[in-house]
C-alpha positions as CSV (number, residue, x, y, z in Angstrom):
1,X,-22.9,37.6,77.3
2,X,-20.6,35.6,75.6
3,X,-16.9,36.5,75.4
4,X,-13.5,35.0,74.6
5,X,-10.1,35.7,75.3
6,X,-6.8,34.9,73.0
7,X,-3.0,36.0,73.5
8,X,-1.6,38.3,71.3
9,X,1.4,40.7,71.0
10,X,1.7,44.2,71.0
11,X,1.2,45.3,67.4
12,X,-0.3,42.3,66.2
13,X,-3.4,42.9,63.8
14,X,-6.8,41.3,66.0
15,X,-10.0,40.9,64.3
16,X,-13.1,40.2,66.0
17,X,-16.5,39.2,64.3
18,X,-19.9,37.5,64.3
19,X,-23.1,37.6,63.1
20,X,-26.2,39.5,64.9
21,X,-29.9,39.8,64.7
22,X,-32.8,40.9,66.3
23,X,-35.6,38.9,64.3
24,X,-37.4,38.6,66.8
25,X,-40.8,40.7,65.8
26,X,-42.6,40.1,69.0
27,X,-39.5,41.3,71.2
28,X,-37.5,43.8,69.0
29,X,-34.6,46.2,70.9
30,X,-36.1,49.1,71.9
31,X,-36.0,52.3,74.5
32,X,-31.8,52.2,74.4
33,X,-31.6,48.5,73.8
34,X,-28.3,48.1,71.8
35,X,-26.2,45.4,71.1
36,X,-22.4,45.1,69.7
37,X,-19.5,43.6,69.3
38,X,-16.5,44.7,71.8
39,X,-12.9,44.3,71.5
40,X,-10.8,44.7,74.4
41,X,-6.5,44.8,75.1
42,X,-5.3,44.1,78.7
43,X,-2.0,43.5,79.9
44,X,-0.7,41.3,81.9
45,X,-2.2,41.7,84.9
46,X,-5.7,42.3,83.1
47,X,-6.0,45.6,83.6
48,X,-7.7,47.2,80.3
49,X,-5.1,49.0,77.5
50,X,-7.8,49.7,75.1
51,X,-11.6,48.9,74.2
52,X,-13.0,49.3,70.4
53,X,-16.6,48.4,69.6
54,X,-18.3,47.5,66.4
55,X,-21.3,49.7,64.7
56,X,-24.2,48.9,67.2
57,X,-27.5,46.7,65.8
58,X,-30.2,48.6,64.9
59,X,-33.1,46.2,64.5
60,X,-32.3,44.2,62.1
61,X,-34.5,41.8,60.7
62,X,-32.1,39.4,59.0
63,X,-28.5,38.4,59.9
64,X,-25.5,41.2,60.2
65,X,-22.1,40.4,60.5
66,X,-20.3,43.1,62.4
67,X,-16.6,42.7,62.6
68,X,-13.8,45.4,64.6
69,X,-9.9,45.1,63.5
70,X,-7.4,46.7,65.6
71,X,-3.6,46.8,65.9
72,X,-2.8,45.6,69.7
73,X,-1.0,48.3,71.8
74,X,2.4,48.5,73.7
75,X,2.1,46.3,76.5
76,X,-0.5,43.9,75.6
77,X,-0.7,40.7,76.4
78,X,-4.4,39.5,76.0
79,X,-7.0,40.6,72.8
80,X,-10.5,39.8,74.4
81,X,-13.5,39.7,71.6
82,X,-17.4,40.2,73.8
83,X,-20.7,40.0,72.2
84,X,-22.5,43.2,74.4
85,X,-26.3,43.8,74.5
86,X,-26.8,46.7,77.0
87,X,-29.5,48.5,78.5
88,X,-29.4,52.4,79.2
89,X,-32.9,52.0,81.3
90,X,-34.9,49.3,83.2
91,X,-37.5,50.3,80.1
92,X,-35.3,49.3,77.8
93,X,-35.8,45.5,76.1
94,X,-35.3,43.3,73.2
95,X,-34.2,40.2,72.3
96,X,-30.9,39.9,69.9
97,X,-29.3,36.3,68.7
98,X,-25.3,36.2,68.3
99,X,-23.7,33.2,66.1
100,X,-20.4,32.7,65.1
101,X,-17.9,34.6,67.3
102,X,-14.2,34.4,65.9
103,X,-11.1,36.2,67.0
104,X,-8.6,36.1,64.7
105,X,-4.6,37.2,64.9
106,X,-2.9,38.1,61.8
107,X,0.5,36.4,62.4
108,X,1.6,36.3,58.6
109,X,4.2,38.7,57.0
110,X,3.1,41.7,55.4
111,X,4.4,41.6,51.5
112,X,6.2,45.1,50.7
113,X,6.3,45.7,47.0
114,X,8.6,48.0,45.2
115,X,7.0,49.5,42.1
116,X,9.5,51.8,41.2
117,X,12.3,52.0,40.1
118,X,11.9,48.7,38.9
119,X,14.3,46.0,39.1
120,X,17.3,46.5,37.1
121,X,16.5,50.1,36.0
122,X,19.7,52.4,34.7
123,X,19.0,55.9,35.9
124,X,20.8,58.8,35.6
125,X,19.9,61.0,38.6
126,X,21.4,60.5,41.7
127,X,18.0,61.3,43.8
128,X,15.3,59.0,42.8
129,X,11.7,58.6,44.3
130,X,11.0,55.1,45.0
131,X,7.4,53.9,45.3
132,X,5.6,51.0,47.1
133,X,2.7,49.0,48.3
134,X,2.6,46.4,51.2
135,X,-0.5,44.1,51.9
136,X,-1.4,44.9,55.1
137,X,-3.3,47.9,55.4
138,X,-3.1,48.0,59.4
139,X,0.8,48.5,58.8
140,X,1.5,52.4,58.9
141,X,5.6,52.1,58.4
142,X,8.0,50.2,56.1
143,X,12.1,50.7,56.2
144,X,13.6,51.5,52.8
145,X,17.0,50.4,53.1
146,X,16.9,51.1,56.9
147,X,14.9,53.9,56.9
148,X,11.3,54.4,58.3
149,X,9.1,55.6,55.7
150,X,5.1,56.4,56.3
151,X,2.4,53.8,54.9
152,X,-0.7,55.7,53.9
153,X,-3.9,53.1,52.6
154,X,-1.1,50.6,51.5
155,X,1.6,53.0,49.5
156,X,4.5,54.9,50.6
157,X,6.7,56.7,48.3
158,X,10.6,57.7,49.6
159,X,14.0,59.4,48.1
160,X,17.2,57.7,48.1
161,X,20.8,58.9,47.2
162,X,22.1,56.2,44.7
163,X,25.5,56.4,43.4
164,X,27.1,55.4,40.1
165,X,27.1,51.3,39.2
166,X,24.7,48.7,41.0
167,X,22.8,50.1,43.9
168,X,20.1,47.9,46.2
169,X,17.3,49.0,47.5
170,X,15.1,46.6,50.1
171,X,12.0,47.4,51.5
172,X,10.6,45.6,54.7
173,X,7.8,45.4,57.4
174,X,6.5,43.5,60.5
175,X,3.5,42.7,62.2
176,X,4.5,43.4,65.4
């Protein structure tokens, strides 16, 4: 098999992908044949943090690109992206191509977004809701002017105490 390894942090968003196919119509995958694309996280010492696999071929008679994102876990220190074909008996067979593997590590800022209140807004209550969006749909926390507050499919809504004249509100996020 064919696999690759790349450093990463913990928390860092690691995509894995590639394209495979079992054209073959003389040797198709058959009798528990399968074959996948596999994500693993060690740490430093290689001993394995997590493993994530893709949706497994089934026999496909053109190209498929399969691809597996995952947020790396505490203690990582190593994302590494395997093509697998695996056999769950000596009857099982097939033949399965694998072209272009690519790890990637998303290393750029997320972009948090404050939809409302929007900028320069005069309110009048002193509890106002204060909705968002951020970019980075792996991302499950922003801070609101310190605060954590839970991301949910890229918004997050929070309450702040604001007081009479100018008041600030900042939203932020990381990667990692």
């Amino acid at each position: 098999g064919y696999s690759q390894d790349t450093t990463v942090r913990p928390g860092e968003a690691v995509t894995a992908s590639g394209w495979l196919t079992s054209l073959s119509s003389n040797n198709p995958l058959r009798s528990g044949a399968q074959a996948y694309i596999e994500l693993k996280f060690l740490d430093r010492g290689g001993s394995q943090l997590a493993v994530y696999k893709s949706n497994i071929l089934k026999g496909a008679s053109s190209w498929v690109q399969y691809s597996i994102t995952q947020k790396a876990p505490a203690n990582t220190a190593t994302a590494r992206f395997s093509f697998v074909l695996s056999a769950s008996s000596y009857s099982s067979s097939g033949t399965v191509y694998f072209d272009d593997a690519a790890i990637l590590v998303d290393r750029t800022p997320p972009v948090v977004t404050i939809i409302s209140p929007p900028n320069g807004s005069i309110v009048a209550a002193s509890y106002i809701p204060v909705v968002g969006t951020i970019d980075d749909l792996l991302i499950n926390t922003v801070y609101v002017n310190g605060s954590a507050v839970a991301c949910f499919e890229g918004k997050w809504e929070t309450y702040l105490t604001v007081t009479s004249g100018t008041n600030t509100i900042t939203a932020t996020a990381t990667n990692a």
